[in-house]
N, C-alpha and C positions, 0 to 999 in steps of 0.2 A: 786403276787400283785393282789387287787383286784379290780376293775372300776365299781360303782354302780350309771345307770344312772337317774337322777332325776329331776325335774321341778321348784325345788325349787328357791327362790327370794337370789339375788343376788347384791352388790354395784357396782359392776366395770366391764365390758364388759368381762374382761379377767383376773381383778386380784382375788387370789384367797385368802377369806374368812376362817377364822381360825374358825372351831366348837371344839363343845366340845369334850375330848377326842384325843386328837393330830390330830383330822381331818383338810382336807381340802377341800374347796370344789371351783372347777376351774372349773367358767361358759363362756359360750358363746353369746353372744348376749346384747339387749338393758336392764339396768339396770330395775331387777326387773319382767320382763319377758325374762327371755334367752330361746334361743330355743336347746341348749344343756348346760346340767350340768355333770358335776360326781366325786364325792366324794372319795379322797386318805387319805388311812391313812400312817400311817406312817409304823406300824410293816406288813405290806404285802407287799409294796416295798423294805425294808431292807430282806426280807427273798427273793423274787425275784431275787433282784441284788444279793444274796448271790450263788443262786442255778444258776446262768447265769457264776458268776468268778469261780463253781466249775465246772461249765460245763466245760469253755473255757479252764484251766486247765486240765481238762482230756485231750481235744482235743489236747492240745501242748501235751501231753505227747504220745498221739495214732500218732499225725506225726513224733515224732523223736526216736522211739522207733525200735526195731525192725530189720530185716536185710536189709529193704530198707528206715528205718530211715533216716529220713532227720536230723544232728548234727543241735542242737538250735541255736549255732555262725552261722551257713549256711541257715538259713532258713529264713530268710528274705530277702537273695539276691537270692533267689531260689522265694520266690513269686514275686520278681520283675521282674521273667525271668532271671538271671543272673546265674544262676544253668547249670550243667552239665544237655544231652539228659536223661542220667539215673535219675537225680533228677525230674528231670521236669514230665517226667514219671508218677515215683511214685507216686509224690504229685500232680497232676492234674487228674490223669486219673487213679490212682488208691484208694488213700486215701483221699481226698477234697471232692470227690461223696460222699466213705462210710460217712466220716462223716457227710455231710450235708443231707444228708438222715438223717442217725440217729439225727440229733439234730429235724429236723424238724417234723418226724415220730413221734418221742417221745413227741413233743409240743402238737401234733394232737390227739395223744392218750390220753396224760393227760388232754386237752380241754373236749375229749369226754367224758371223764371216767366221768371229774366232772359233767356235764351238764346230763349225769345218774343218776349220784347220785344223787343228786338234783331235776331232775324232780320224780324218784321212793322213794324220803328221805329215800334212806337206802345204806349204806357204801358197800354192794355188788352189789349194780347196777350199776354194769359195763356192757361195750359190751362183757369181757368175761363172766359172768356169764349169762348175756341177752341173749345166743345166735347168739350173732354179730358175733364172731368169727369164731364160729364151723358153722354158715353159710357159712360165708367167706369162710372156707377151704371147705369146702364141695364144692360149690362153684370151686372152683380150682380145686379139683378132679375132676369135672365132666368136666371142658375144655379140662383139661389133659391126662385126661384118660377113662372115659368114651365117651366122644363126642371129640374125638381130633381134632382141627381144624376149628373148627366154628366158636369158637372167642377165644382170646389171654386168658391165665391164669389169668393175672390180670384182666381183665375186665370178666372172672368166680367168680373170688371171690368178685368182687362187687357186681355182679348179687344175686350173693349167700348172701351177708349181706343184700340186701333189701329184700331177698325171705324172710327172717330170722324177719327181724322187722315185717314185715306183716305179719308173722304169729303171731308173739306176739299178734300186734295189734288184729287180728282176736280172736287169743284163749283167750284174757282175758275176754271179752263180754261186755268189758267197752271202747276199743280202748286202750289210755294213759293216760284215768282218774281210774285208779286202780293202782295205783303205786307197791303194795305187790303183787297182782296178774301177772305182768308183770317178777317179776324174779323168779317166780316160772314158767311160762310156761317159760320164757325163759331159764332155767332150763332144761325143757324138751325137747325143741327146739335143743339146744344143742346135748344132747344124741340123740336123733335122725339123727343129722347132722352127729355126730363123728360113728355111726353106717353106715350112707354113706360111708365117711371115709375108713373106716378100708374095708367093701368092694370092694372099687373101689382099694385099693391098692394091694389087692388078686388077681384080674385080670387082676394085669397089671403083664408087662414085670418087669424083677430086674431094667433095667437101670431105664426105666421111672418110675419105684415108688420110684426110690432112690431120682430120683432129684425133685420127686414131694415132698417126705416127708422132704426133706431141706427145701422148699417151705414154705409147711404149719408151719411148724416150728417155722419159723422166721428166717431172714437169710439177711445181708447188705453184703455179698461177692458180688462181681463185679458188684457193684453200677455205672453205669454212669450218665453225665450230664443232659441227657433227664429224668434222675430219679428225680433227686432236681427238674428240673424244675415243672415236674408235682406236686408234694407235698409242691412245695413252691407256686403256684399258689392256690392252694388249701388253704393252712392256709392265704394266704395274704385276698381270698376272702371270707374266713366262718370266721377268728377268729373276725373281725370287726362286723359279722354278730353276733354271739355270745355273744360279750360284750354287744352290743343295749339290748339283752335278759334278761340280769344279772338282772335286778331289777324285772321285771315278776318273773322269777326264785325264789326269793330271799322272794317275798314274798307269793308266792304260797308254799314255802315249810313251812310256818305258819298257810298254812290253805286256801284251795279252797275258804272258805266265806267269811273267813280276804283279802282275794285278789282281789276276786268279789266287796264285798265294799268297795274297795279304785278303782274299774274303773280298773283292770285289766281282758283281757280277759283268762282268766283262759288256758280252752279250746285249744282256736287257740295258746297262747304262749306255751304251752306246746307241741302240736306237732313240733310247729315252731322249738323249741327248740331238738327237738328228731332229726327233717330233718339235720340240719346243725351236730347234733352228726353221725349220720348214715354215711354223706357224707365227713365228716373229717375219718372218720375210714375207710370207704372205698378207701380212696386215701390214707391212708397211709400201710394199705393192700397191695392197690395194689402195691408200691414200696419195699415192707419190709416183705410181709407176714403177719399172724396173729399173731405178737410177742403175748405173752401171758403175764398179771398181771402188764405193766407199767399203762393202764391206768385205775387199778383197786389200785393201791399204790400208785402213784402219788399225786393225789384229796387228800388222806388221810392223808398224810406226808401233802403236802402243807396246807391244812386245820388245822390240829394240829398246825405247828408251825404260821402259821398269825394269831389263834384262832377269822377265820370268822366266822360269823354266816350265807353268802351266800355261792355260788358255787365256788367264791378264782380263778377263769380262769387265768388269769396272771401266777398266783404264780402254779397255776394247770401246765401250759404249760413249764414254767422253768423248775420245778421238774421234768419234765416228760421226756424234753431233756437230762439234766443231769443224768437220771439214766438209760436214752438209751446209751446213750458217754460211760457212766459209764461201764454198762452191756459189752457193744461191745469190751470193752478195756479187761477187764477181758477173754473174750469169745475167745480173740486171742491171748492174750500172758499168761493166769495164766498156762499154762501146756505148756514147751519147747516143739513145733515140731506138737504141734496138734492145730489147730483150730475150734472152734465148732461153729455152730450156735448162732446168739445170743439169740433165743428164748429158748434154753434150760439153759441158764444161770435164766432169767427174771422169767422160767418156777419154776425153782428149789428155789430161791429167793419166787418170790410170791406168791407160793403155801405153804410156810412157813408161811409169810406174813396172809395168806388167813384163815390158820387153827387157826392164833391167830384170826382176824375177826369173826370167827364161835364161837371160846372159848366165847367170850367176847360177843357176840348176847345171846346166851344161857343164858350165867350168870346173863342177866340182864331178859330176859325171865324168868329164875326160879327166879329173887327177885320179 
């Protein structure tokens, strides 16, 4: 779905005005001058609500599946507390977290991915290709195992994604007004991270590089309630922050001088816009790991199917749930007896994904 804020004149305090093109537009304030507007269309809501009932659908299926499946007739006297000590179990403390991790992690990453894309206009401006990630994990290596004990993993690998955007900012010699320069150092960023990486896992012990490279991975096993809370706090207070940005966003990706001339500041919405992606990825990092390519497919599906011409956050952060639920569900039950991380699901998935990105950049480079 997508929310584009605007100043525009308006008849009714609250009712909302039919434009052209099945829009709508639902303002605030005294007729004529509201002091909030924002603009719905119709085919980015119908694709939103679409990606939220396939989400919620996975989810019923990841609670009742499985050997501590909760049966679908039982499961609403079980969230009323009316469940057996084993059901109650299950579904509170062991699969309610996973899941609301993942839905929330995955909102977080698809906000981020688009608001990359968007500020770099290019479909591989994600935090993974940015170097967010392999910051991140780097990041994590060094609390884990390098530096054990200083400070908590999670709060390594946030350290490590802002080391990561700073350096972008530093090596492009433009800060975050060079959009193509930005995923090419962060490019490089990257490999240098994941060369961290691979050393620091060399001199560790087997146990502690095991459970550090489930880690970087990506990984919703033994999610609890201090986990939702943190990453729900997180989206409750950047995604609103976010949407205010959508129209900067929206029209700077037409051009620094078309944006300048309409009174936007270029510049400061642009970082603004990078701070709130950095800090959404980093909390969802820290709950989840550096899943890898949800919020570099996300942006992209959801873009395609509402055919916006801005950043699409809504419909961004649905997708982005739904294909984390998605991922997670696969990641635990498509193989009797093993469960995998779910970044190596998302990993093997978007890196598919990715090589088609790269075909189709090319081919329009050689026309």
């Amino acid at each position: 779905m997508s929310a584009t804020t605007t100043a525009g004149p308006t008849t009714a305090d609250t009712a909302p005005t039919v434009l052209p093109g099945g829009q709508r537009l639902v303002s605030l304030g005294a007729p004529g001058r509201p002091w909030f507007a924002v603009v719905v269309r119709a085919r980015p809501v119908v694709v939103g609500l679409t990606f939220l009932a396939l989400a919620a659908l996975a989810a019923l299926v990841t609670l009742t599946v499985g050997e501590l499946g909760i049966p679908l007739a039982d499961l609403p006297g079980v969230l009323a507390g009316e469940g057996s000590r084993a059901q109650e179990w299950a579904l509170f403390t062991s699969r309610l977290p996973r899941l609301g991790v993942a839905v929330l992690a995955g909102a977080a990453f698809g906000v981020a991915g688009a608001i990359f894309q968007s500020v770099t206009r290019n479909p591989l401006g994600s935090p993974d290709v940015i170097g967010l990630g392999g910051g991140a994990a780097a990041g994590a290596a060094a609390a884990a195992l390098v530096w054990p004990g200083f400070v908590p993993t999670p709060v390594g690998a946030l350290i490590g994604a802002f080391v990561a955007i700073a350096a972008v900012y530093l090596g492009t010699g433009r800060g975050f007004g060079a959009p193509h320069r930005m995923v090419v150092v962060g490019i490089a960023i990257g490999a240098m991270a994941l060369a961290f990486v691979q050393l620091a896992l060399v001199r560790a012990t087997r146990e502690s590089a095991q459970e550090v490279a489930v880690w970087i991975t990506g990984s919703l096993a033994a999610r609890a309630t201090e986990h939702v809370q943190v990453i729900a706090l997180a989206v409750l207070v950047l995604l609103p922050l976010a949407l205010v940005l959508t129209r900067p966003m929206q029209l700077a990706e037409m051009g620094d001088d078309l944006a300048t001339g309409v009174g936007v500041p270029v510049g400061l919405s642009r970082t603004a816009a990078v701070v709130v992606a950095v800090l959404l990825t980093g909390a969802a990092v820290s709950v989840a790991g550096p899943i890898a390519f949800v919020a570099l497919t996300a942006p992209q599906i959801a873009r395609r199917l509402t055919l916006s011409s801005g950043p699409g956050l809504l419909a961004a952060a649905c997708c982005g749930a739904f294909l984390l639920v998605l991922a997670d569900l696969v990641a635990q039950y498509a193989m009797p007896g093993t469960i995998f991380p779910v970044g190596v699901v998302t990993a093997g998935v978007g890196g598919i994904y990715l090589a088609f990105l790269l075909v189709r950049e090319w081919k329009q480079v050689a026309v």
